[in-house]
N, C-alpha and C positions, 0 to 999 in steps of 0.2 A: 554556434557551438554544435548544433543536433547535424548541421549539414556537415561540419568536419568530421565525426565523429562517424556518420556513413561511409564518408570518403574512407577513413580507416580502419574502417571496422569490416569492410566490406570481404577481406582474407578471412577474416575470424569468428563469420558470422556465415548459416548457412540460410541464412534469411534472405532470399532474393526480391522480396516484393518492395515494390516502389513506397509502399503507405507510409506516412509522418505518424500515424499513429502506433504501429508495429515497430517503429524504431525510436522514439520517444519511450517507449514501454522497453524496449531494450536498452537503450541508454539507462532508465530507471533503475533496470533489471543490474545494471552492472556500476553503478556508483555516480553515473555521470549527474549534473545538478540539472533538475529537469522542474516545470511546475505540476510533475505527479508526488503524492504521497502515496505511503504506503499504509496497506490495513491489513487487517487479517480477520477471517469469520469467525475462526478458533480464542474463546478466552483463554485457556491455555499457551498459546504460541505468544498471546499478547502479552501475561503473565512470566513468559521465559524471558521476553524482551524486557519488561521492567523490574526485572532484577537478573538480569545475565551480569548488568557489570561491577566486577569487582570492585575498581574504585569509585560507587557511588553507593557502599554501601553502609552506608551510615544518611542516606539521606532517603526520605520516601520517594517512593515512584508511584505512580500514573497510567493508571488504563483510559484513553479514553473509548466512550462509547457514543458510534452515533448510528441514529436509525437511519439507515439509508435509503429504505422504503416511502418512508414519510418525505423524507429530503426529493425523494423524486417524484414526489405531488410538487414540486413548484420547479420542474423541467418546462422549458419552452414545449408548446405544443407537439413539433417533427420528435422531437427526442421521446415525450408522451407516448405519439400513437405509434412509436418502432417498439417499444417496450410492452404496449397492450398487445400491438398485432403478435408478437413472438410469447405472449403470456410472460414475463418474465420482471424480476423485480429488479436485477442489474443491466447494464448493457454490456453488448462485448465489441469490439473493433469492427466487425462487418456491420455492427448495429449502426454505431457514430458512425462510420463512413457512407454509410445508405443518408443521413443525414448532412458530415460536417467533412467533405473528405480530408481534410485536412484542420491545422489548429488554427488558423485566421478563419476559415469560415466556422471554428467554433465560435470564437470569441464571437465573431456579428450576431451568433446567434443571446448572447448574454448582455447588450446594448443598451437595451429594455431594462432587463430587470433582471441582477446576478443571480446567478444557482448555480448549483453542484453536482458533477454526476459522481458516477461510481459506476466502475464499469472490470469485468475479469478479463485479465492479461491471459494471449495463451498458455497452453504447458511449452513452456520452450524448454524447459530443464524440470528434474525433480525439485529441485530448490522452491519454485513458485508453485510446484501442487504441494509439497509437505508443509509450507506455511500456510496453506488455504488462503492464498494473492488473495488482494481487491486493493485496487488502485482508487483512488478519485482525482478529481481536475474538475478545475474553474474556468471561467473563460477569461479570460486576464492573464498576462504571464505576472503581472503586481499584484493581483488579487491575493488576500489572505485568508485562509479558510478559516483562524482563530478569529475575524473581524466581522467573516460572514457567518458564522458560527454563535456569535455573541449579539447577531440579530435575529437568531431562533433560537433560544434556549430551550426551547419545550424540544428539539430534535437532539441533543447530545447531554452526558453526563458524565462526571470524572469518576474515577473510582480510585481511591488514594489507596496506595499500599504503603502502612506504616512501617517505617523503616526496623521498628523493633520485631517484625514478622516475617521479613523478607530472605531472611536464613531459611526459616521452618520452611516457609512457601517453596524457595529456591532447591530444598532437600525433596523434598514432594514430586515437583516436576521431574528431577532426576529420575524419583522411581516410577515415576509413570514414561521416563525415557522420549521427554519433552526436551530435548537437549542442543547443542549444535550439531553433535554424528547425526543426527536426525536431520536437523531443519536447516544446513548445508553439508547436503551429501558429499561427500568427496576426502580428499586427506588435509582440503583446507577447513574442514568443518570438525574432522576427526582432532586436529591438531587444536582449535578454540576449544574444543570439551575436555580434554585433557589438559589444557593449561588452566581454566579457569578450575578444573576439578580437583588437582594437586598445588592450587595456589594455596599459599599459609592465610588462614583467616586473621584477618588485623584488629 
């Protein structure tokens, strides 16, 4: 899928570098099903996400939180010392590829014993700096972070948002202008905040 998706993407994209990791993180970037999730550093942006949508609202939502500082105490050693040498608590793409140039030589690096990175996508657009990006990846494309996730509990925590609050909350963000004009610039972002804005509350 990632290799077709180069093949056509290649008009539409002014990304010329060869990296599986640069274009995995764009395919991310733009809907396709990849083994990246998405984060955000911002509790606010996390907040707009669990309760932007109209039709769940009547049902609680869900921040999760996980320290990803901690999580990167149990990186394979190469991944360790790119992160000490550069002082830094995430990795970014020149990092993993000084290590994994690609995603089969990540996965041998997870053989041993599974973990999680997290690592910041470039600025390829406003889109990924107004959510404040952070990606993470396993080395597995079947790996599941909720399974690896549930063999460290001391590294994550949910944060429920009762649905009976999620109005108030949702008005809040509004005025601190946490929105979609915001957090997808453009007139496809301008058009979601206006439709959820003038929808009839049910």
């Amino acid at each position: 899928m990632l290799r077709n998706f180069r093949k056509y993407a290649q008009h539409e994209s002014t990304e010329d570098s060869d990296s599986e990791w640069k274009w995995v993180t764009i395919g991310q970037h733009h809907g396709l099903p990849t083994r990246l999730l998405d984060w955000t550093y911002s509790p606010l942006v996390a907040l707009h996400f669990a309760t932007s949508s109209l039709d769940r609202g009547d049902t609680d939502g869900v921040v999760w939180c996980v320290d990803y500082v901690a999580c990167h105490r149990l990186l394979p050693e190469a991944l360790s010392a790119v992160l000490q040498a550069a002082g830094a608590h995430v990795l970014t793409i020149p990092m993993l590829e000084r290590v994994a140039r690609d995603l089969r030589a990540f996965d041998a690096l997870g053989r041993e014993s599974p973990f999680v990175a997290f690592f910041e996508p470039p600025s390829l657009d406003a889109r990924l700096v107004n959510q404040y990006a952070l990606f993470s990846v396993l080395p597995s494309a079947t790996a599941s972070l909720d399974s690896w996730l549930a063999d460290h509990p001391e590294l994550h925590r949910r944060v429920v948002i009762p649905r009976d609050v999620k109005w108030e909350i949702r008005d809040k963000l509004d005025q601190a202008n946490v929105t979609e004009r915001v957090l997808f610039p453009g007139l496809d972002g301008l058009a979601r905040w206006l439709s959820r804005h003038y929808a009839p509350r049910t």
